[in-house]
C-alpha positions in Angstrom: 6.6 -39.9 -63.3 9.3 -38.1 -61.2 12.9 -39.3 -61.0 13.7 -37.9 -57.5 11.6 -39.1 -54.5 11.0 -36.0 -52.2 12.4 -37.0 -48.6 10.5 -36.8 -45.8 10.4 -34.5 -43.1 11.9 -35.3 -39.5 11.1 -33.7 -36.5 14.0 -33.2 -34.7 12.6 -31.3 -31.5 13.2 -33.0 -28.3 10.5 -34.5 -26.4 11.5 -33.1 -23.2 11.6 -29.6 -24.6 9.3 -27.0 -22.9 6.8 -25.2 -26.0 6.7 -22.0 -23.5 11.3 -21.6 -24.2 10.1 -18.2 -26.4 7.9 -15.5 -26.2 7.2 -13.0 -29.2 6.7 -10.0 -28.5 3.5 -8.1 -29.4 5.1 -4.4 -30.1 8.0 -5.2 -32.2 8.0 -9.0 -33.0 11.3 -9.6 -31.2 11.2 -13.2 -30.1 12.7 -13.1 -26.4 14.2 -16.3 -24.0 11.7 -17.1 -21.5 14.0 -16.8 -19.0 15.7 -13.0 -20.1 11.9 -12.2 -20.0 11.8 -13.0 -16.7 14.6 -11.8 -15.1 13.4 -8.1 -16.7 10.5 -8.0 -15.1 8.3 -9.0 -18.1 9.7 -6.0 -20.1 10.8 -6.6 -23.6 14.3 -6.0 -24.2 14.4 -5.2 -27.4 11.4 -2.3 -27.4 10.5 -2.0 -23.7 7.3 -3.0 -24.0 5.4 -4.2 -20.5 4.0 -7.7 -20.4 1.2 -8.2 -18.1 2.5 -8.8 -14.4 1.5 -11.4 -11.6 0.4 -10.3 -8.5 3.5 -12.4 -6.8 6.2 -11.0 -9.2 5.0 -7.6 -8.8 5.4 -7.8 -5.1 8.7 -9.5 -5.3 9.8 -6.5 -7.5 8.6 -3.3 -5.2 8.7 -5.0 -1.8 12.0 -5.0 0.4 13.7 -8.4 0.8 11.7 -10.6 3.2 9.0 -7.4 4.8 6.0 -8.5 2.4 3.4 -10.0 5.0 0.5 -11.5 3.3 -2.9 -10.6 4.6 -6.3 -12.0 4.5 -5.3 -15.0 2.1 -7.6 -17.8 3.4 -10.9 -15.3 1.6 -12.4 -16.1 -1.8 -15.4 -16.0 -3.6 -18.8 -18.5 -3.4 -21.5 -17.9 -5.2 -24.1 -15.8 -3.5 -26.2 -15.0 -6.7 -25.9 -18.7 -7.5 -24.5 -18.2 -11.0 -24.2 -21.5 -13.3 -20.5 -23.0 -12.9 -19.2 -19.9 -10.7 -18.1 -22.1 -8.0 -16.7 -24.4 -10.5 -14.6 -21.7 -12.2 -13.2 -20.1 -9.3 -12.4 -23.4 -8.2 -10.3 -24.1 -11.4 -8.4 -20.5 -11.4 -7.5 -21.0 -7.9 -5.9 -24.2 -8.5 -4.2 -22.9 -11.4 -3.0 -19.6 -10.6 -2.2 -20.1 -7.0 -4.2 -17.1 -5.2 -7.5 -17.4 -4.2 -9.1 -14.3 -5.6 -8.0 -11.6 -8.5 -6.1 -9.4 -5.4 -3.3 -10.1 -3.1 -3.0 -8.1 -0.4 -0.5 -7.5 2.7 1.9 -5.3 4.7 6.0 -4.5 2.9 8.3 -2.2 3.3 9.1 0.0 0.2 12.9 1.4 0.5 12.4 0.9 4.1 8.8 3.1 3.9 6.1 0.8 5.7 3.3 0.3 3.6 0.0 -1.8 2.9 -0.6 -3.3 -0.7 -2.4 -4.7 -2.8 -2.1 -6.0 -6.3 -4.6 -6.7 -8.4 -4.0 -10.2 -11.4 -5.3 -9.8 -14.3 -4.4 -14.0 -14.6 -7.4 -14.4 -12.0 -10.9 -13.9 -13.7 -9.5 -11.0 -15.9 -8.7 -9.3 -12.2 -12.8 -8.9 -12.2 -13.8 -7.2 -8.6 -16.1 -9.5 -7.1 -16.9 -9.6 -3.5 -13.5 -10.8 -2.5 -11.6 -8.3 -3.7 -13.5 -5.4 -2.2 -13.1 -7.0 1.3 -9.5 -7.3 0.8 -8.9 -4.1 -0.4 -11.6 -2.4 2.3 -9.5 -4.6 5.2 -5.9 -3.6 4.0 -6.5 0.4 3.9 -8.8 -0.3 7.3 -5.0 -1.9 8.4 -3.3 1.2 6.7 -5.2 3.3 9.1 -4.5 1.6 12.4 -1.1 0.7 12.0 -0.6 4.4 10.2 0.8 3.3 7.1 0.5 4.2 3.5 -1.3 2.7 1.0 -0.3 1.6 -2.4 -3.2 -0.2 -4.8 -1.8 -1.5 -8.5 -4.8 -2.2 -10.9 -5.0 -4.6 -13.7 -8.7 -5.3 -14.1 -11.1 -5.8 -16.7 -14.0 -4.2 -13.9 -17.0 -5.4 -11.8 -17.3 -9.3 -11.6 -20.4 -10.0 -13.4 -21.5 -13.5 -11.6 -21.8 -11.6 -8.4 -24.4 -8.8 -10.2 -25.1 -5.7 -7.4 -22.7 -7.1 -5.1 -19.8 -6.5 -6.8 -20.7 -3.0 -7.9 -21.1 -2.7 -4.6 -17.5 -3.0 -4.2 -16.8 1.0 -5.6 -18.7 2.5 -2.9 -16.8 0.3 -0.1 -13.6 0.7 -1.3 -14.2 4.4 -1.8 -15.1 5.3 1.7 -12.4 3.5 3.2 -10.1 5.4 1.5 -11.7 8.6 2.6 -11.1 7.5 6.1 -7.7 7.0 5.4 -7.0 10.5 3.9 -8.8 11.8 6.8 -6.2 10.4 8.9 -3.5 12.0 7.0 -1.8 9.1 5.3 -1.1 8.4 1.6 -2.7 6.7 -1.0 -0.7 5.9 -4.1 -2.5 3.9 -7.4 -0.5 2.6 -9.8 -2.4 1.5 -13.1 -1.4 -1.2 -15.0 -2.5 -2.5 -18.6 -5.6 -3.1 -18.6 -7.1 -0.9 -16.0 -11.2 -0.8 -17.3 -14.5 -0.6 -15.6 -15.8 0.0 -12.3 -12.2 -0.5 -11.3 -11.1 2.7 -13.4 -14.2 4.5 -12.3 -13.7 4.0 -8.1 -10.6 3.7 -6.4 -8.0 3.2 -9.1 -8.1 7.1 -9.9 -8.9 8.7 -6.8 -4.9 8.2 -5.3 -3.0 11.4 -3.9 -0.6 10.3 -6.9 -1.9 8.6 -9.6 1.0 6.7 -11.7 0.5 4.4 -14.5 3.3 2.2 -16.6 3.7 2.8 -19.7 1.1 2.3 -23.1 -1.2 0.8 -20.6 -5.2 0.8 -21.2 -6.8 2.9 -19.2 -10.3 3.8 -19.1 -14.4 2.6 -18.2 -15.7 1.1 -21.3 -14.3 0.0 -24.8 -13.8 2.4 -27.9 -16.8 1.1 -30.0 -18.9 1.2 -26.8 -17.8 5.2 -26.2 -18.3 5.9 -29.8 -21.5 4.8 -29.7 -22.7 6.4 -26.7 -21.3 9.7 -27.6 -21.2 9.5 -31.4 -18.6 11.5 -31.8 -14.7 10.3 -33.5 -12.7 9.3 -30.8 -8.7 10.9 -30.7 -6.1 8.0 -31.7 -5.1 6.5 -28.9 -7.4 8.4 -26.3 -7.3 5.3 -24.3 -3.4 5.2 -23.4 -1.4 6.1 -20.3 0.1 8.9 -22.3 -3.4 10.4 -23.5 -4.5 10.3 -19.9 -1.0 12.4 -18.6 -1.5 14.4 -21.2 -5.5 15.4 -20.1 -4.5 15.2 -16.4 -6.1 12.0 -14.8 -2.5 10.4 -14.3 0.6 12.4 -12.2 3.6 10.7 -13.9 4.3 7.7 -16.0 7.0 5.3 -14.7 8.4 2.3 -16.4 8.8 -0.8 -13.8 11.8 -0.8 -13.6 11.6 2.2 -11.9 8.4 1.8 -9.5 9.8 0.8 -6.6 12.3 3.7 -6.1 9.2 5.9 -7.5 7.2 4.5 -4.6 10.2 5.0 -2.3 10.7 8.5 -2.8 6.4 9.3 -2.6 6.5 7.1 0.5 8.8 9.1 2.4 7.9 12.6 1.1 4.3 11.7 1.6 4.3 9.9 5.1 3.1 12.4 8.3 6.3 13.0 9.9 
């Protein structure tokens, strides 16, 4: 029989505080304020390490103050193959995320450089290229060409949207001529790849920019490491799916941490640009 009666626990947390206040971060475990999160740019602070990025914060940090024009924002995706609950689901992410499709695109200026982008969100359908997004991104560098403008693509996508089957894969052969018209009318293309960039995003026009520039520790590549080992049976080099690993063998120019993209894309811009 014990003497001492064990007291019982209280739960002191306010009821009108938010459960989303920290964020721990995956790379070194440092738990970081919400708020200093944001104001970094989704970088940790402790270990740099890059959070994944929305398409509207990613614009806000490259874009000049007040040039970003949004283009083609009314488009998104039905369901031509009529795939079970597709409607319903992109239904349900637009509502929740805010953008109608797993791309925004539109015309900014980048240090005063006039450009067309578009940014890919992973948030969306794991940034899937569907339909939608192959329109958007064929109509902005179709814009890049008329109004003589660079482009500048950032990719964060898991690959082709499966609900939309052939369609979608489609979407690498579209996007890929359209930016052969553009180089034929002299004007840059600049990809930046973002964590994850996978698929048939990774094999069309995410790697195919006059500069190709990734962030850093990012996944980069077509299909997963148990996939690739099995296809080529063969040990796969630690890590052989990294920015770094991909600088190293040549498919990306220059690695550049976010906060430094903007001036990166600045200074391309305006060396790159047909005087």
């Amino acid at each position: 029989m014990g003497i001492f009666e064990r007291p019982r626990l209280r739960n002191n947390k306010r009821k009108d505080m938010p459960n989303d206040l920290w964020t721990k971060c995956p790379e070194c475990d440092a738990m970081i304020h919400t708020l200093d999160l944001k104001q970094n740019d989704q970088v940790c602070t402790s270990c740099d390490h890059h959070f994944l990025l929305g398409s509207v914060e990613r614009i806000a940090s490259i874009a000049d103050a007040g040039s970003f024009e949004e283009t083609n924002a009314d488009l998104y995706s039905k369901n031509p193959l009529g795939f079970h609950k597709y409607e319903d689901k992109i239904d349900m992410l637009r509502k929740k995320t805010g953008i109608n499709d797993a791309v925004v695109t539109g015309r900014l200026n980048v240090d005063g450089n006039p450009a067309m982008i578009a940014v890919m969100d992973f948030k969306f359908f794991a940034g899937s290229m569907g339909s939608v997004v192959g329109e958007k991104i064929t109509r902005a560098i179709e814009t890049a060409v008329k109004e003589k403008r660079g482009m500048i693509i950032v990719s964060s996508s898991s690959g082709a949207r499966m609900q939309e089957g052939m369609l979608s894969l489609m979407q690498m052969a579209k996007t890929c001529a359209a930016l052969a018209r553009l180089s034929e009318h002299g004007l840059p293309y600049i990809s930046l790849l973002t964590h994850p960039t996978t698929g048939g995003v990774t094999a069309s026009f995410a790697t195919i920019g006059d500069i190709n520039l990734a962030e850093p520790k990012c996944m980069i590549g077509f299909a997963g490491p148990r996939v690739v080992k099995e296809t080529t049976h063969q040990d796969l080099p630690p890590g052989f799916q990294t920015a770094e690993f991909m600088l190293e063998h040549g498919l990306v120019d220059s690695i550049v941490r976010r906060h430094d993209v903007k001036k990166k894309l600045g200074q391309l811009l305006s060396y790159m640009m047909p005087q």
